[in-house]
C-alpha positions in Angstrom: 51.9 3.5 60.1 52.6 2.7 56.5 53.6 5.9 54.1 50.9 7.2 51.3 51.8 7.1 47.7 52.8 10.8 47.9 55.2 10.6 51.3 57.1 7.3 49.3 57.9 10.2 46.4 58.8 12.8 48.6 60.7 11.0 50.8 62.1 8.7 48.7 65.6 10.5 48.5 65.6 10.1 52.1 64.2 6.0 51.8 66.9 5.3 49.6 69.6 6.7 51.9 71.3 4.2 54.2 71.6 5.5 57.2 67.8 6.5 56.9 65.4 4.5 54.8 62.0 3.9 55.5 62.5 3.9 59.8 64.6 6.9 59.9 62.2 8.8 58.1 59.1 7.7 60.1 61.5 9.1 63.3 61.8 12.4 61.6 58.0 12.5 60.7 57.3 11.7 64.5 60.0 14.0 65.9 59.3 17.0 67.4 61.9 20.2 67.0 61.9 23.4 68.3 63.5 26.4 66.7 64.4 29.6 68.2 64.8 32.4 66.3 62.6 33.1 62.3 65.8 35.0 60.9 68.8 34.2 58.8 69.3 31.5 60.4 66.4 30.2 61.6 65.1 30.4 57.7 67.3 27.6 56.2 67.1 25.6 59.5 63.1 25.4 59.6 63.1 25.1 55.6 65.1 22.2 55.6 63.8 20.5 58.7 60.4 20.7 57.1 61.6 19.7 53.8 63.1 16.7 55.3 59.8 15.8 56.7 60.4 16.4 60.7 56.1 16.5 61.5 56.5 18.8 64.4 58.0 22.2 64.2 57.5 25.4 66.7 59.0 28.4 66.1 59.7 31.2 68.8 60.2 34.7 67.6 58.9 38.1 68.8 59.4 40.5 65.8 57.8 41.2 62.8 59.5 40.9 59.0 61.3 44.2 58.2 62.5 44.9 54.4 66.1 44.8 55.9 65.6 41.5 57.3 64.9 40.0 53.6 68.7 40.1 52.5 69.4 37.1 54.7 66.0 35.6 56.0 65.1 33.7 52.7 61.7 32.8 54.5 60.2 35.6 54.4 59.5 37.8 51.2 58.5 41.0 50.2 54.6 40.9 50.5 55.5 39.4 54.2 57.0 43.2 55.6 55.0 43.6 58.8 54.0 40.2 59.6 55.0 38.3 62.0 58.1 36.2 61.6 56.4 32.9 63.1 53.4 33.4 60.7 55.7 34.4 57.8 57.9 31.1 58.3 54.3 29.0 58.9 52.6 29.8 55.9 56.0 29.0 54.0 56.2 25.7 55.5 52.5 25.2 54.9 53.7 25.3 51.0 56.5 23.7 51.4 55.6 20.2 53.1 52.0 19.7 54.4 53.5 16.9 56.3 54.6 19.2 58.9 52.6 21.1 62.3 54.1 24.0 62.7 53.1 25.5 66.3 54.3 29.5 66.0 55.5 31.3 69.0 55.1 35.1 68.7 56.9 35.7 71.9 59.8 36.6 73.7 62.1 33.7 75.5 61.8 34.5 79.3 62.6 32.1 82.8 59.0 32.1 82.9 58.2 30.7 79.9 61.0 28.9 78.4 61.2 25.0 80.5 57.3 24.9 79.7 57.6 25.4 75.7 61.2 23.0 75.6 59.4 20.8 77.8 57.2 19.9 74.2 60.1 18.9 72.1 62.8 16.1 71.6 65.4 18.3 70.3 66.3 22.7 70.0 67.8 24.3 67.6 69.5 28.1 68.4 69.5 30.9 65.9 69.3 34.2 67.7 71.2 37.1 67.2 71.4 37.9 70.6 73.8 36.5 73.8 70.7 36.9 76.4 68.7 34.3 74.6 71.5 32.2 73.8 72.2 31.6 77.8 68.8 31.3 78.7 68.3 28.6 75.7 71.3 27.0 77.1 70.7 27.1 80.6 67.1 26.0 80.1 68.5 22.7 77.9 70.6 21.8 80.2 68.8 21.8 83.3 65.9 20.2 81.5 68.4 17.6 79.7 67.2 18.8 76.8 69.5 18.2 73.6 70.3 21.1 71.5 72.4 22.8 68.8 73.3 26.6 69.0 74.8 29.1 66.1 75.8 32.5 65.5 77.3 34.8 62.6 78.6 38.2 61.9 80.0 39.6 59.3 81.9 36.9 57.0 81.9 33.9 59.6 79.8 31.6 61.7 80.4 28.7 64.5 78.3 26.1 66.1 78.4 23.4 68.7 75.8 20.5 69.6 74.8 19.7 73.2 73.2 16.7 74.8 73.2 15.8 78.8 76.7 16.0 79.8 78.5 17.2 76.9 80.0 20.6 76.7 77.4 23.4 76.8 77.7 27.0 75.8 78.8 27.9 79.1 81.5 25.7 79.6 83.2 27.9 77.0 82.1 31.4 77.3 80.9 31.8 81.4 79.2 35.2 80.8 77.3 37.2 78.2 80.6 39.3 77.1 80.0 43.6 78.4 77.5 45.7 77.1 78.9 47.7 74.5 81.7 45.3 73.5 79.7 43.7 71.0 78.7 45.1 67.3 75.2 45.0 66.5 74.1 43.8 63.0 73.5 47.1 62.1 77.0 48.2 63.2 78.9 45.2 61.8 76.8 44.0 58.9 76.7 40.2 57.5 76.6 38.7 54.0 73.6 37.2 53.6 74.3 33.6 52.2 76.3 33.1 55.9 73.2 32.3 57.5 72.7 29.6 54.5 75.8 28.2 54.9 75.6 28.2 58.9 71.8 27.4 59.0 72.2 24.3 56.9 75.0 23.3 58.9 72.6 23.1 62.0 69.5 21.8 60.5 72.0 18.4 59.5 72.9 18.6 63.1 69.5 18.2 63.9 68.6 15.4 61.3 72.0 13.3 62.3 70.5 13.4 66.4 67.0 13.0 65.6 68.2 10.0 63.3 71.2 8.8 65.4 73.5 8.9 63.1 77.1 10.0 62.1 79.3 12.3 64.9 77.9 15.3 66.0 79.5 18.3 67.0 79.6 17.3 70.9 82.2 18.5 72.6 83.5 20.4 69.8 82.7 24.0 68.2 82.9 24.1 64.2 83.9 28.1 63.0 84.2 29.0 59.5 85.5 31.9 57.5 83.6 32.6 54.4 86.4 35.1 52.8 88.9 32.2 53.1 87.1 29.5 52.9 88.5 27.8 55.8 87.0 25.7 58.6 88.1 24.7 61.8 87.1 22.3 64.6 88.0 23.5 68.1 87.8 20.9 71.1 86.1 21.3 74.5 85.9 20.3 77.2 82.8 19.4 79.6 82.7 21.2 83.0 80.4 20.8 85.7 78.3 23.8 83.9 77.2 20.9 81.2 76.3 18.2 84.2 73.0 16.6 83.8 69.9 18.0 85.7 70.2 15.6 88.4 73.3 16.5 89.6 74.1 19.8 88.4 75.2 22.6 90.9 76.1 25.3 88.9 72.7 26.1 87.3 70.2 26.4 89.9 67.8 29.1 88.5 67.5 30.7 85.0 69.0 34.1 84.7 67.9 37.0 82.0 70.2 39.1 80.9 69.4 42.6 79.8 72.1 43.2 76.9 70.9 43.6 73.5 73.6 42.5 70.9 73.7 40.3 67.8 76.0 37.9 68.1 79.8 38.1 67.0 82.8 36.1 65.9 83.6 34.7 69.0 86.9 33.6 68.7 88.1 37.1 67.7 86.2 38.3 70.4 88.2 36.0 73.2 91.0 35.5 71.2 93.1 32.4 69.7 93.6 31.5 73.5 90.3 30.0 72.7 92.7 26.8 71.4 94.4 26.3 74.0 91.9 27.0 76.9 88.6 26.3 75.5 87.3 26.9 79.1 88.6 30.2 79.9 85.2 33.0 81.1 84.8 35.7 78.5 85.1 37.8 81.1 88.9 37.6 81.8 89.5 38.2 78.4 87.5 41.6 77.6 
């Protein structure tokens, strides 16, 4: 299908990019993405995947804009307090890039639910701020062989990783949600805003570099960052038989809910610097 007049102007960044051009642009206006989580950093991911043209976006979130939530979660503003966050983010992408079908989930993740919504999409992007969804997004992708990126922040730092079938997942680093009670909250801990820019763009070029094939992804490695420093560092993993394709995978058999409620934390001060050295230590030997 040849672009309109209007899609060669907005695109034509993007067109004139190698790497991209004209085909990788029709793959992004064909691709399909979902993204999990409306908040901090969820915002920069779904603005910049729709920016970029990617025609299909859902967005899961159960919650509703708070005023607190606008220091961070550039998608939604002021006259938006109340709404919900999928609604919010839709209308803003609605704005932003007509291109784009934005299919809103104003719902809660669940074992029930979650295989039939990935099911729709090539590719799923994680921003919650809590460790239950994170494992059940996980374990989900990975029995479905779904690919996927996931990302977290607190306070003045942020890491991601990228998963396809048979790469390292989130479990083959961290086994277990960590205790209840172990973890800071938002509220407790706090986070400058502009970390879920940093971290959320970060992740939406994850996303454009699959859904394009190009470049290295973070597969088999976890990208952290300190903000106060400026510093970044990539940590290898390894693959374990948690990360094994659908067909033969025989640790995750079912999907499993967790009940703890906790936004998620700097992970490697959490499990310590041993983290370097034995990437695939459990969580749980180390709180």
């Amino acid at each position: 299908m040849a672009f309109s007049d209007d899609q060669v102007e907005r695109y034509s960044r993007h067109i004139l990019l190698k790497g991209v051009g004209g085909r990788g642009q029709r793959k992004l206006l064909d691709a399909r993405v979902l993204v999990v989580g409306a908040g901090g950093l969820g915002s920069p991911i779904s603005l910049y995947l729709a920016a970029a043209g990617v025609g299909h976006l859902g967005i899961v979130d159960p919650d509703t804009v708070e005023l607190s939530n606008l220091q961070r979660q550039i998608i939604h503003h002021t006259s938006d307090v109340g709404r919900a966050k999928v609604h919010s983010a839709a209308r803003k992408i609605a704005d932003l890039n007509p291109d784009v079908e934005v299919v809103p989930y104003e719902q809660r993740l669940s074992a029930e639910n979650i295989l039939d919504i990935i099911s729709n999409y090539d590719f799923v992007v994680e921003g919650t701020d809590n460790f239950p969804t994170k494992f059940l997004v996980n374990d989900a992708c990975v029995l479905s062989d779904t690919p996927f990126n996931q990302g977290g922040i607190l306070r003045f730092q942020g890491q991601t990783m990228t998963h396809v079938p048979g790469s390292a997942s989130y479990r083959c680093v961290y086994r277990e949600p960590p205790p209840p009670g172990s973890v800071p909250t938002c509220s407790e801990a706090g986070v400058l805003g502009a970390i879920a820019g940093m971290l959320g763009t970060i992740q939406a070029t994850e996303t454009l570099k699959y859904l394009l094939g190009i470049g290295d992804l973070l597969v088999n490695r976890i990208l952290f960052f300190d903000a106060l420093t400026m510093q970044t560092r990539v940590v290898d993993v390894k693959p374990t038989e948690w990360a094994e394709p659908a067909a033969s995978n025989t640790k995750l058999d079912r999907l499993v809910e967790y009940e703890q409620a906790a936004c998620d934390l700097d992970l490697e001060q959490q499990y310590g610097p041993k983290l370097e050295v034995s990437p695939l230590e459990s969580p749980e030997t180390k709180v």
